[in-house]
Biopython code that builds the backbone (N, CA, C, O; Angstrom):
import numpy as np
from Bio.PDB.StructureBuilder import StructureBuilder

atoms = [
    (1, "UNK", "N", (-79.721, -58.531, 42.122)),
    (1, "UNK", "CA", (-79.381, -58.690, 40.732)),
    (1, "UNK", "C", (-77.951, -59.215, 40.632)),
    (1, "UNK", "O", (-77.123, -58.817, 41.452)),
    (2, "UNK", "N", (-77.486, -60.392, 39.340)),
    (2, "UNK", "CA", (-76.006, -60.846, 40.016)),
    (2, "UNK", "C", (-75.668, -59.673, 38.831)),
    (2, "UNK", "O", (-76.325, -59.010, 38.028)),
    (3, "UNK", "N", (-73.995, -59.849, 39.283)),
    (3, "UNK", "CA", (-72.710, -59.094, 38.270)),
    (3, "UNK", "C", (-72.476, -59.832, 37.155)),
    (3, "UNK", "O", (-71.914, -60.927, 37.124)),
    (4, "UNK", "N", (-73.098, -58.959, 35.853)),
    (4, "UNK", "CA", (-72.457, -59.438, 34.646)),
    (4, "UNK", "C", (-71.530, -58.873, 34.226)),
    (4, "UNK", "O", (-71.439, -57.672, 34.482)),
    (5, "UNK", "N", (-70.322, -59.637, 33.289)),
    (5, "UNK", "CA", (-69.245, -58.338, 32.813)),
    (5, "UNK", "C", (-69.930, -59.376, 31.329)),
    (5, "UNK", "O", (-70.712, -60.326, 31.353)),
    (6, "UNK", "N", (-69.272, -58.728, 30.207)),
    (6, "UNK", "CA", (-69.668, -59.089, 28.758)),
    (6, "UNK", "C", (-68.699, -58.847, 28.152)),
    (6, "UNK", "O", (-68.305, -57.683, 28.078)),
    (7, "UNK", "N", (-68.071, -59.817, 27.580)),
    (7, "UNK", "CA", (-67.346, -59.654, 26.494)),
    (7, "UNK", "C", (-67.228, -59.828, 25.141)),
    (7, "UNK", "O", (-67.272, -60.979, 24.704)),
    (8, "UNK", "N", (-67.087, -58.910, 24.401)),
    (8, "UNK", "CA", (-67.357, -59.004, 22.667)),
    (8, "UNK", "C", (-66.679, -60.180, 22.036)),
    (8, "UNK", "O", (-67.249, -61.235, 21.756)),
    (9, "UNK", "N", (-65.405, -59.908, 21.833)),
    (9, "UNK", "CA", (-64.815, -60.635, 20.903)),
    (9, "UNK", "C", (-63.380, -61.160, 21.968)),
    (9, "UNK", "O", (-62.944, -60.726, 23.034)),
    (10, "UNK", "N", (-62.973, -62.268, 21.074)),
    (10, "UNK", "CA", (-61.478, -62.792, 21.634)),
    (10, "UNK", "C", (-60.822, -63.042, 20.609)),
    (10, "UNK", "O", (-61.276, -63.730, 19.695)),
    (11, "UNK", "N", (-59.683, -62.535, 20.605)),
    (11, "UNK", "CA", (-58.425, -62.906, 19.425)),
    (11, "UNK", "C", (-58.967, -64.743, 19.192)),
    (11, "UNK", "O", (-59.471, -65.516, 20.006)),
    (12, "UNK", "N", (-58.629, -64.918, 17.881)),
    (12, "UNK", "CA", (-58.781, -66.544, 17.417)),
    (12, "UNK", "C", (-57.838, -67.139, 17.513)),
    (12, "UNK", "O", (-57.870, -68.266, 17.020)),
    (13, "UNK", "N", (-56.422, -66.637, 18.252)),
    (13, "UNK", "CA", (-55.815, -67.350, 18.459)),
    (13, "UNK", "C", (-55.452, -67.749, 20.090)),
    (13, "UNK", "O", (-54.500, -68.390, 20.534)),
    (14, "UNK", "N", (-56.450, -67.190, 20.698)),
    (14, "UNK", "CA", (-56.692, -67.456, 22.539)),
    (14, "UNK", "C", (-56.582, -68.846, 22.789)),
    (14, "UNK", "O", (-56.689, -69.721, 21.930)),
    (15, "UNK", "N", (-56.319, -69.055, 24.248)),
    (15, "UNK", "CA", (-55.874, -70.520, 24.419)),
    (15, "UNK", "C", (-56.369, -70.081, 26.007)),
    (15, "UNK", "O", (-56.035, -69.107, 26.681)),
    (16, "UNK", "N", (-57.491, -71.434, 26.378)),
    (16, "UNK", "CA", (-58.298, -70.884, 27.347)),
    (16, "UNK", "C", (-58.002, -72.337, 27.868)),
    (16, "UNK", "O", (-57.264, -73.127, 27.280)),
    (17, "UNK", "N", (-58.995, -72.722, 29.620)),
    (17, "UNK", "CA", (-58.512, -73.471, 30.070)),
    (17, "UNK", "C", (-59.751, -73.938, 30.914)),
    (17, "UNK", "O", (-60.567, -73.262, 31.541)),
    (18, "UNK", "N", (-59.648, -75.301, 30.743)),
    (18, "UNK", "CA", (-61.063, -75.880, 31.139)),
    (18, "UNK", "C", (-61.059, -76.177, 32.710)),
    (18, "UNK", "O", (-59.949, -76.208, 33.242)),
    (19, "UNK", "N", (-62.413, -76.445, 33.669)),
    (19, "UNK", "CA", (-61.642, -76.830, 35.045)),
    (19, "UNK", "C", (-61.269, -77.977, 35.246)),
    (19, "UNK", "O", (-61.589, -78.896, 34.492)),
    (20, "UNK", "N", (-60.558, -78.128, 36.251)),
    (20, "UNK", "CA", (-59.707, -79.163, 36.256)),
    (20, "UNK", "C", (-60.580, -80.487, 36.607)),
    (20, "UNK", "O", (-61.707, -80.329, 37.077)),
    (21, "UNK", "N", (-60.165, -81.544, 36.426)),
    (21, "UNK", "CA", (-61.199, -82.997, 36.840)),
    (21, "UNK", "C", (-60.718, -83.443, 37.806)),
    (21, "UNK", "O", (-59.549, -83.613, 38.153)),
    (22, "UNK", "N", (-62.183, -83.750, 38.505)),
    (22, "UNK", "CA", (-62.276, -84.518, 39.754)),
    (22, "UNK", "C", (-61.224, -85.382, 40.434)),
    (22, "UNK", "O", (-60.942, -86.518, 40.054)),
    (23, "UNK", "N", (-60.728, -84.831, 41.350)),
    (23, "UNK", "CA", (-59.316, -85.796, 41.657)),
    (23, "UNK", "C", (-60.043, -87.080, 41.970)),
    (23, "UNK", "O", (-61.185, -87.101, 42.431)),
    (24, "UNK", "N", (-59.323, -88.146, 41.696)),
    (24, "UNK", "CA", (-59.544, -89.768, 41.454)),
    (24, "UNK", "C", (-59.007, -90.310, 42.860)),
    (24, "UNK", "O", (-57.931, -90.209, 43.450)),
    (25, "UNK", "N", (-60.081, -90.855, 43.104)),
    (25, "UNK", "CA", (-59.748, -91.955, 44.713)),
    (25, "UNK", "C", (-58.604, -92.416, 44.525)),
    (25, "UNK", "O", (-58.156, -92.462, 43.379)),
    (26, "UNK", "N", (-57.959, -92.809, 45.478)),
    (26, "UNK", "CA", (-56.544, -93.192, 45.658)),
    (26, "UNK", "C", (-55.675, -93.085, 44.778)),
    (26, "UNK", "O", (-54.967, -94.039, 44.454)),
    (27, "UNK", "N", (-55.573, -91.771, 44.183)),
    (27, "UNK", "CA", (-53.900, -91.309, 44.237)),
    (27, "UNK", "C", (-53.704, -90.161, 45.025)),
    (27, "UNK", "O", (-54.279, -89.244, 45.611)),
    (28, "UNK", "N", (-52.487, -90.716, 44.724)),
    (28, "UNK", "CA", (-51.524, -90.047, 46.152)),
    (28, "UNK", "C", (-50.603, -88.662, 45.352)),
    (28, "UNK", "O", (-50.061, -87.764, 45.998)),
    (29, "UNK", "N", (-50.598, -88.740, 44.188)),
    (29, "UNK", "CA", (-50.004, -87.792, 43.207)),
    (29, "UNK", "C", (-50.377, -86.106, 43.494)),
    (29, "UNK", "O", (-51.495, -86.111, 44.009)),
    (30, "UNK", "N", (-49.898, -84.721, 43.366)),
    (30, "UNK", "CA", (-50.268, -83.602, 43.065)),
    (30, "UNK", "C", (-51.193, -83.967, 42.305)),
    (30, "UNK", "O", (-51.022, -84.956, 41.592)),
    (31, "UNK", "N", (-52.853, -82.975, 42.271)),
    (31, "UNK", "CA", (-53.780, -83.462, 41.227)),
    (31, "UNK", "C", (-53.324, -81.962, 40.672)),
    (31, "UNK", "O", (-52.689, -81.088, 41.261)),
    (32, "UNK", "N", (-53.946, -81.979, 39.158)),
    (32, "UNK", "CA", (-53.506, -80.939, 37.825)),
    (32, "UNK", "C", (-54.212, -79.995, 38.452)),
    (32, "UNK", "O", (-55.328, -80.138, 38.950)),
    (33, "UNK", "N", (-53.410, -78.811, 38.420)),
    (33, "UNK", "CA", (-53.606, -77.416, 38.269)),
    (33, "UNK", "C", (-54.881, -76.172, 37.347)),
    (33, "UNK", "O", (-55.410, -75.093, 37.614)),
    (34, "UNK", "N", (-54.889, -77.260, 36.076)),
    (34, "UNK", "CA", (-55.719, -76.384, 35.227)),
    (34, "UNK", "C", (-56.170, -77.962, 34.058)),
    (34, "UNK", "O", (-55.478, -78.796, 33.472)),
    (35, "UNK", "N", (-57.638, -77.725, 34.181)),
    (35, "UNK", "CA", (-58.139, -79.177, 33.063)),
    (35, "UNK", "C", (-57.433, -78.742, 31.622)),
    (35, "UNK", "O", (-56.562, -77.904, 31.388)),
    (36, "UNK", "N", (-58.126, -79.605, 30.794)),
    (36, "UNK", "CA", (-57.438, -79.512, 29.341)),
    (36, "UNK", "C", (-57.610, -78.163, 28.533)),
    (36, "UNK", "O", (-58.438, -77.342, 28.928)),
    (37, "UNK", "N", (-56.701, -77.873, 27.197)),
    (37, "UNK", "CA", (-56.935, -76.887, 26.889)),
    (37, "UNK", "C", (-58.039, -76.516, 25.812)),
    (37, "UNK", "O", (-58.361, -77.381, 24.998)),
    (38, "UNK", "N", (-58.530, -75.475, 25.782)),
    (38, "UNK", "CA", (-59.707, -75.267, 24.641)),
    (38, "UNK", "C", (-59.340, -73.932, 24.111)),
    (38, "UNK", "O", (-59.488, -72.822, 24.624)),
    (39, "UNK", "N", (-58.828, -74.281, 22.973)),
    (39, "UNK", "CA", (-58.086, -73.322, 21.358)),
    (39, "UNK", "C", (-59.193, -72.886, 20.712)),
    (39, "UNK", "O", (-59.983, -73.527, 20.018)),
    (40, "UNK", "N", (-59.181, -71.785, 20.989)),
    (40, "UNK", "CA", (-59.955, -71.442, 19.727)),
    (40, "UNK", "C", (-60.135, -71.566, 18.449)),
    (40, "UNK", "O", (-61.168, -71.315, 17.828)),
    (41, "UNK", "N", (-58.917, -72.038, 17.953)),
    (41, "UNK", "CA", (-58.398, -72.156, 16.281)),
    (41, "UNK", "C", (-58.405, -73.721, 16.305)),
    (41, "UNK", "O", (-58.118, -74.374, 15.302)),
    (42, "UNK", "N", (-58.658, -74.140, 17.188)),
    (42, "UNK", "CA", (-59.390, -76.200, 17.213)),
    (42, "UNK", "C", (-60.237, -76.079, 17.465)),
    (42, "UNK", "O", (-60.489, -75.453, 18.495)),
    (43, "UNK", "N", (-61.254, -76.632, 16.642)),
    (43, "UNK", "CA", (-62.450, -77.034, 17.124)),
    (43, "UNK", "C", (-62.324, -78.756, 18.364)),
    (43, "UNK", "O", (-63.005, -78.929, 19.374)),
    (44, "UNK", "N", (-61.148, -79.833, 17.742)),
    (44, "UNK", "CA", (-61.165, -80.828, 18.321)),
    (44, "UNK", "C", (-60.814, -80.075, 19.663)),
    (44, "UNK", "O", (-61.125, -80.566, 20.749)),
    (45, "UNK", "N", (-60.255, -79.051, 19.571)),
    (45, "UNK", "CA", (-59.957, -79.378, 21.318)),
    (45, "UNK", "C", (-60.865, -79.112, 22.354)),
    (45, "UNK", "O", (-60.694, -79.226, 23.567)),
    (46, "UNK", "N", (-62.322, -78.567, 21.426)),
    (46, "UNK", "CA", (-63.840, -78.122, 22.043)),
    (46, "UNK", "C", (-64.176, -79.202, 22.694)),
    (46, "UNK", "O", (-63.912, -80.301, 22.206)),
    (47, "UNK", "N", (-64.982, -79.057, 24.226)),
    (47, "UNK", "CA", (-65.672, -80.690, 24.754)),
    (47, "UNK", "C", (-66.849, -80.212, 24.035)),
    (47, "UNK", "O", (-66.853, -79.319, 23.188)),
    (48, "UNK", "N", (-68.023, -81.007, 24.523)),
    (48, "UNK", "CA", (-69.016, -80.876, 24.215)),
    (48, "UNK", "C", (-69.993, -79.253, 24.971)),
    (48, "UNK", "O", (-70.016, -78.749, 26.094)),
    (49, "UNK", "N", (-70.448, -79.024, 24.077)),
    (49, "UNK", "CA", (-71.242, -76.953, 25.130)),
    (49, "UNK", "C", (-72.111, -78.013, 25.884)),
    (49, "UNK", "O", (-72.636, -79.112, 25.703)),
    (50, "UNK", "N", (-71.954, -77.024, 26.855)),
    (50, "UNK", "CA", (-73.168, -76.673, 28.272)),
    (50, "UNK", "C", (-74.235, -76.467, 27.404)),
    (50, "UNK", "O", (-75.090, -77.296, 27.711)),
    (51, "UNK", "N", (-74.654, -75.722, 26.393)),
    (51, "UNK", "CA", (-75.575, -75.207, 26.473)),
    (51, "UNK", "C", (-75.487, -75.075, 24.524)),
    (51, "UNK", "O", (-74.409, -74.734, 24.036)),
    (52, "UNK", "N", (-76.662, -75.369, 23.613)),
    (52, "UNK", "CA", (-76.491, -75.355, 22.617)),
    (52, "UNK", "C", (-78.364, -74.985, 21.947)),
    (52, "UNK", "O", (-79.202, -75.828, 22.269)),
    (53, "UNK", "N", (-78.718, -74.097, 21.316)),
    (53, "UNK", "CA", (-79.813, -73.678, 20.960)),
    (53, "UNK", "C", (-79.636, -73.483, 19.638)),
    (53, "UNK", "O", (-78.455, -73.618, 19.320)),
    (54, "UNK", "N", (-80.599, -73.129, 18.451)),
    (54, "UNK", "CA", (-80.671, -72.600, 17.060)),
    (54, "UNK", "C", (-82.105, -72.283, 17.095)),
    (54, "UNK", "O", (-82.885, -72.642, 17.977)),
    (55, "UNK", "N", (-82.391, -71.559, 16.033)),
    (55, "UNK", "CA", (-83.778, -71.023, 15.482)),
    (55, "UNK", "C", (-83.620, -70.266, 14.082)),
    (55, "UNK", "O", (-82.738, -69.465, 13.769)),
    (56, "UNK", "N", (-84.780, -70.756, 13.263)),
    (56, "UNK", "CA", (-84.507, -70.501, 11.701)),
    (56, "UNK", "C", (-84.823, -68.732, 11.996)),
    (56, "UNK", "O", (-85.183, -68.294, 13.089)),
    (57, "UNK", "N", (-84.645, -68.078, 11.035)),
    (57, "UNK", "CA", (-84.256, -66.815, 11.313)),
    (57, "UNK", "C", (-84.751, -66.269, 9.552)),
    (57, "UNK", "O", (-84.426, -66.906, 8.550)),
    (58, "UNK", "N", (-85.303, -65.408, 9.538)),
    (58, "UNK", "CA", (-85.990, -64.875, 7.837)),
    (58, "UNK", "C", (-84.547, -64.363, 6.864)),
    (58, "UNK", "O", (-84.222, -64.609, 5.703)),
    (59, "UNK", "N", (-84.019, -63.693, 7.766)),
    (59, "UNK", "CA", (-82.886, -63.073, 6.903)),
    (59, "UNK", "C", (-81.375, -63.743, 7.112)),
    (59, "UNK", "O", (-80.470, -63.376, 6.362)),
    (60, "UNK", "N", (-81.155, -64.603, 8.012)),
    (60, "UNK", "CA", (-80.054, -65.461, 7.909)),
    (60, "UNK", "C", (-80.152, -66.303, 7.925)),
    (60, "UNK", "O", (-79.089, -66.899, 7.756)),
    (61, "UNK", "N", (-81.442, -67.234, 8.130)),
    (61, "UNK", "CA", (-81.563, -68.950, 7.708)),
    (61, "UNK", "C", (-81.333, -69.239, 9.404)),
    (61, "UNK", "O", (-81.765, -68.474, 10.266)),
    (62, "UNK", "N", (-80.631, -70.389, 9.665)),
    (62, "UNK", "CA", (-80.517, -71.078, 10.373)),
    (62, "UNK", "C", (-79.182, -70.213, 11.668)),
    (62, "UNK", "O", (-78.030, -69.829, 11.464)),
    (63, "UNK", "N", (-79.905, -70.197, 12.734)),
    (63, "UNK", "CA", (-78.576, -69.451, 13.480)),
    (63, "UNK", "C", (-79.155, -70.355, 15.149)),
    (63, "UNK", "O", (-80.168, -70.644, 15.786)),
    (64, "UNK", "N", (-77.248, -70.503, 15.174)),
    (64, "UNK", "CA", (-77.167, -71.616, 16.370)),
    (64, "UNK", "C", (-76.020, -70.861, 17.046)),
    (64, "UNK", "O", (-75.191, -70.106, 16.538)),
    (65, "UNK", "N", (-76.211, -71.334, 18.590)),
    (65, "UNK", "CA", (-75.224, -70.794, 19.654)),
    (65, "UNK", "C", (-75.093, -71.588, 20.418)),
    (65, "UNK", "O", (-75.982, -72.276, 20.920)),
    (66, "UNK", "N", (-73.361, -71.633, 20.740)),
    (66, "UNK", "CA", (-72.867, -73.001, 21.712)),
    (66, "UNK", "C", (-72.490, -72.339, 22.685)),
    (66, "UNK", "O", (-72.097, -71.200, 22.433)),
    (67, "UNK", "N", (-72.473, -72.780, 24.047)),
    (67, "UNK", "CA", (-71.922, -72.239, 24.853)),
    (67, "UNK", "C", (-71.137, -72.779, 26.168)),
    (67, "UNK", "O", (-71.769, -73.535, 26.906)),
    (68, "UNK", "N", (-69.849, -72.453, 26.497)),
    (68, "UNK", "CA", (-68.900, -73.236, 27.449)),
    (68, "UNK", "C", (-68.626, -72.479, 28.607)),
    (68, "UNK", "O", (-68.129, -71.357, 28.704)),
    (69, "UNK", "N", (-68.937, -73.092, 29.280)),
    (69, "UNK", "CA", (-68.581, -72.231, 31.087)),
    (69, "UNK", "C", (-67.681, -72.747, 31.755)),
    (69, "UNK", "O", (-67.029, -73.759, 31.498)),
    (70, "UNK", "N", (-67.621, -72.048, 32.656)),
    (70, "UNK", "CA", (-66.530, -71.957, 33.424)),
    (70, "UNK", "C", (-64.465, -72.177, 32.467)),
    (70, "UNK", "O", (-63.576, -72.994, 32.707)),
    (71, "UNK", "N", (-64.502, -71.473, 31.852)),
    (71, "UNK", "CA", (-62.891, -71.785, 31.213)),
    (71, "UNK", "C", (-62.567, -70.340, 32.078)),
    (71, "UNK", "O", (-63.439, -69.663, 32.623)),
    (72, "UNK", "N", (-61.113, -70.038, 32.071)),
    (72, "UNK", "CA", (-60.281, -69.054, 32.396)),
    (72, "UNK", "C", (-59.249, -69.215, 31.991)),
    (72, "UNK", "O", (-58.813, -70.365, 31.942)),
    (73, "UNK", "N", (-58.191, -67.741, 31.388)),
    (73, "UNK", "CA", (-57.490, -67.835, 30.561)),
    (73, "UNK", "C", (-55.973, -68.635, 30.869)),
    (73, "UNK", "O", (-55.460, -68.668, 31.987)),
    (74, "UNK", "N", (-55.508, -69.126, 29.908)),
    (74, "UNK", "CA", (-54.090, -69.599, 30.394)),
    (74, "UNK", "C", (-53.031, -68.650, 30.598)),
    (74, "UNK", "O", (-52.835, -67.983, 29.582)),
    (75, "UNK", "N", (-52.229, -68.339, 31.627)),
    (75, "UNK", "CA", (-51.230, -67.828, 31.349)),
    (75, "UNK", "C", (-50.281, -67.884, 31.332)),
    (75, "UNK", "O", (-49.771, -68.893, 31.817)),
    (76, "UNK", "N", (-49.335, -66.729, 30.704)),
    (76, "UNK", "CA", (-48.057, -67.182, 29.923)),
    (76, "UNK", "C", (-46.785, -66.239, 30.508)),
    (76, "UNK", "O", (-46.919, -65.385, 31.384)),
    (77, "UNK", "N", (-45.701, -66.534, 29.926)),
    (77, "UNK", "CA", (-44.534, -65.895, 30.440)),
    (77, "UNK", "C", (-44.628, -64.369, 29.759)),
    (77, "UNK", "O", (-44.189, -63.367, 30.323)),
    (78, "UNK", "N", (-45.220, -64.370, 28.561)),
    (78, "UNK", "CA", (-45.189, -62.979, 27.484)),
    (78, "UNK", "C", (-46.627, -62.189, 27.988)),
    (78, "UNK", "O", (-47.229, -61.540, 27.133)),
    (79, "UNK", "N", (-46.888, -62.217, 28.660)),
    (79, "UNK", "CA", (-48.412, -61.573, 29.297)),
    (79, "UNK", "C", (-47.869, -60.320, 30.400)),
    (79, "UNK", "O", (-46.745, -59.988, 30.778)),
    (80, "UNK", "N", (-48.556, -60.071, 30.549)),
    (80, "UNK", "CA", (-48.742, -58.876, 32.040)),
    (80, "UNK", "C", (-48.289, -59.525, 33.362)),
    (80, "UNK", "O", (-48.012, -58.891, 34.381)),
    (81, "UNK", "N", (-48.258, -60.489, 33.262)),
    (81, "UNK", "CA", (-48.061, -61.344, 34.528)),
    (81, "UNK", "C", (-46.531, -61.507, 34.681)),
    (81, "UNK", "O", (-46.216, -61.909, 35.801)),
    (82, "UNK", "N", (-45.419, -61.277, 33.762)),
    (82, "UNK", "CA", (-44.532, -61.783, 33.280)),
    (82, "UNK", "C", (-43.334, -60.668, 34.520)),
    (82, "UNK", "O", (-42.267, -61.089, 34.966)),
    (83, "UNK", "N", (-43.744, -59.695, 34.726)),
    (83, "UNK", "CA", (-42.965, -58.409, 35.572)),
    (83, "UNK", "C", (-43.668, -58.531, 37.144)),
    (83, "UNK", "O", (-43.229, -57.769, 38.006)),
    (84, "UNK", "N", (-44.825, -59.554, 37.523)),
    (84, "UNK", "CA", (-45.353, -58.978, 38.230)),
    (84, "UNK", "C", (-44.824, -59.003, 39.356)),
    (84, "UNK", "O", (-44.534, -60.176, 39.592)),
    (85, "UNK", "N", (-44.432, -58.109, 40.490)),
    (85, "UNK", "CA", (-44.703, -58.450, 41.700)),
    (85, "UNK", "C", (-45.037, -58.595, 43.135)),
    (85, "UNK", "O", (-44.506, -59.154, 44.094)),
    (86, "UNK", "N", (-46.544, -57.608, 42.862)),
    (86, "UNK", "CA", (-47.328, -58.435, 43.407)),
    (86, "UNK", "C", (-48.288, -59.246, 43.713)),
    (86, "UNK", "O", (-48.635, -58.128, 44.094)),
    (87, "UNK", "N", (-49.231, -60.161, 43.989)),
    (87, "UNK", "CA", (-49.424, -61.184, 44.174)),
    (87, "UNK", "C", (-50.601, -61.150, 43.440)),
    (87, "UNK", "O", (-51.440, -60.250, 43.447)),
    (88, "UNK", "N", (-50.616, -62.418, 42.666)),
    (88, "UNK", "CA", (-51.617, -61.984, 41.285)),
    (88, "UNK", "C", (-53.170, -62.635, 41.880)),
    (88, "UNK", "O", (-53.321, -63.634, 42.584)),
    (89, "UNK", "N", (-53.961, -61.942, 41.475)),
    (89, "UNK", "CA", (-55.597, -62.535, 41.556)),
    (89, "UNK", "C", (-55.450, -64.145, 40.810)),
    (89, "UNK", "O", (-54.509, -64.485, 40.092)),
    (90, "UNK", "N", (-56.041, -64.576, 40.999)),
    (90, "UNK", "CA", (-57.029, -65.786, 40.129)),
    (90, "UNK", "C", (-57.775, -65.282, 39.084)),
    (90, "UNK", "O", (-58.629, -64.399, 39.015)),
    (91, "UNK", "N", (-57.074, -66.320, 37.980)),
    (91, "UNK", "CA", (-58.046, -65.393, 37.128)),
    (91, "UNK", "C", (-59.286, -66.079, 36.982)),
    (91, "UNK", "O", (-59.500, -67.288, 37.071)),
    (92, "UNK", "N", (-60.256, -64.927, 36.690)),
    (92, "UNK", "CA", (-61.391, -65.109, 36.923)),
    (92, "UNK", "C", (-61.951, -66.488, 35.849)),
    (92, "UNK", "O", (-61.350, -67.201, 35.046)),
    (93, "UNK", "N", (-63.225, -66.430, 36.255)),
    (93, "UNK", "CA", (-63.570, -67.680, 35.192)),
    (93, "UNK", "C", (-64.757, -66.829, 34.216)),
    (93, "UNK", "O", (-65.050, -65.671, 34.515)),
    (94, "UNK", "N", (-65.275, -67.391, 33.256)),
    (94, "UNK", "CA", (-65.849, -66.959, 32.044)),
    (94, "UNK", "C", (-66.262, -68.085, 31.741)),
    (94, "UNK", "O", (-65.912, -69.179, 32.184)),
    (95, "UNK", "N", (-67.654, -67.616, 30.330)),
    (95, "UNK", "CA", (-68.076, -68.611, 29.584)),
    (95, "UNK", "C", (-67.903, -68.171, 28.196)),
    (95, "UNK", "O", (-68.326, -67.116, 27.725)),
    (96, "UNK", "N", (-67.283, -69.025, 27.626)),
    (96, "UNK", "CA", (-67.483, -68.854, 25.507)),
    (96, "UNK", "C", (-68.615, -68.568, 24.697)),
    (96, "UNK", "O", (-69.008, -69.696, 24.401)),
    (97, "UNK", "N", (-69.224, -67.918, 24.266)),
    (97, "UNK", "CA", (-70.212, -68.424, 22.781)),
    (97, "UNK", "C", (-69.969, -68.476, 21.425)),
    (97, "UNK", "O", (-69.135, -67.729, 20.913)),
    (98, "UNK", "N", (-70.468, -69.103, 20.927)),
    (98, "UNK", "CA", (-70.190, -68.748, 19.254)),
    (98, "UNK", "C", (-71.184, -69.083, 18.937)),
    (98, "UNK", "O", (-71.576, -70.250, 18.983)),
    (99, "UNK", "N", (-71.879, -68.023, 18.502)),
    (99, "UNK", "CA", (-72.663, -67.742, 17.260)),
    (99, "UNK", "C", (-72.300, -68.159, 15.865)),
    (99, "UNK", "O", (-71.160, -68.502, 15.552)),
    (100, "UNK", "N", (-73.424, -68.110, 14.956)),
    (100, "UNK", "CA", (-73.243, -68.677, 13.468)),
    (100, "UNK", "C", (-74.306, -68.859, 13.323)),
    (100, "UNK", "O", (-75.177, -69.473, 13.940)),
    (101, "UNK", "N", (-74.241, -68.120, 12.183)),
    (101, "UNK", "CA", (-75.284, -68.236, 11.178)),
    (101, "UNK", "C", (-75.561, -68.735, 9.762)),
    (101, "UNK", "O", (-74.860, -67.972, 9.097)),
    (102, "UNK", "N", (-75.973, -69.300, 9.175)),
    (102, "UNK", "CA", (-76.173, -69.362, 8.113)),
    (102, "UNK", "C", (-76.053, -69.065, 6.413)),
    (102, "UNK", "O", (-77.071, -68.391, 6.254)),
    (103, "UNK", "N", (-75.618, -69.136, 5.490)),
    (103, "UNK", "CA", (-75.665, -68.134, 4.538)),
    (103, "UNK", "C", (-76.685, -67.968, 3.875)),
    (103, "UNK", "O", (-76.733, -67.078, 3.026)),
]
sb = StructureBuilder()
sb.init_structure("model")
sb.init_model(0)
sb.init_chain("A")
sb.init_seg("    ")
for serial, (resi, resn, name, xyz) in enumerate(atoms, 1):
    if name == "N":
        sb.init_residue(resn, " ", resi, " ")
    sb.init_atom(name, np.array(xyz, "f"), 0.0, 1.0, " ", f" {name:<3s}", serial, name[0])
structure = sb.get_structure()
């Protein structure tokens, strides 16, 4: 059976972090650390979901769910991380949903 963890809710003002893209044939450059960012409080900064379903529903009409994998959180100087020292995990990776429903 695999390991699920579940998480309810995330502050709307979270700032999460996509994986990084495919390093590109011939450069010679450091490739990026962490892909682009995905804000919760932007929708533009959403790519397109992995994964996107709906079904009409009797008592809420129309209810749809998007869903984004693999992001992990960004971190910051004002976090837990900020005193640490010793040697921090990776943070783990996660997937988004958002639900919505209808009125």
């Amino acid at each position: 059976m695999a390991h699920v963890e579940l998480l309810g809710r995330l502050r709307s003002d979270r700032v999460l972090r996509l994986p990084r893209p495919p390093r590109r044939r011939g450069t010679t450059s450091r490739p990026p650390r962490h892909g682009l960012e995905f804000a919760l409080t932007k929708a533009a900064t959403w790519p397109e979901p992995a994964h996107t379903t709906s079904t009409m529903t009797s008592r809420y009409g129309l209810a749809s769910a998007q869903a984004w994998d693999r992001l992990h959180p960004r971190l910051t100087h004002r976090g837990v991380v900020a005193g640490a020292t010793a040697p921090m995990q990776v943070p783990r990776r996660g997937a988004v949903m958002r639900a919505d429903c209808g009125a």
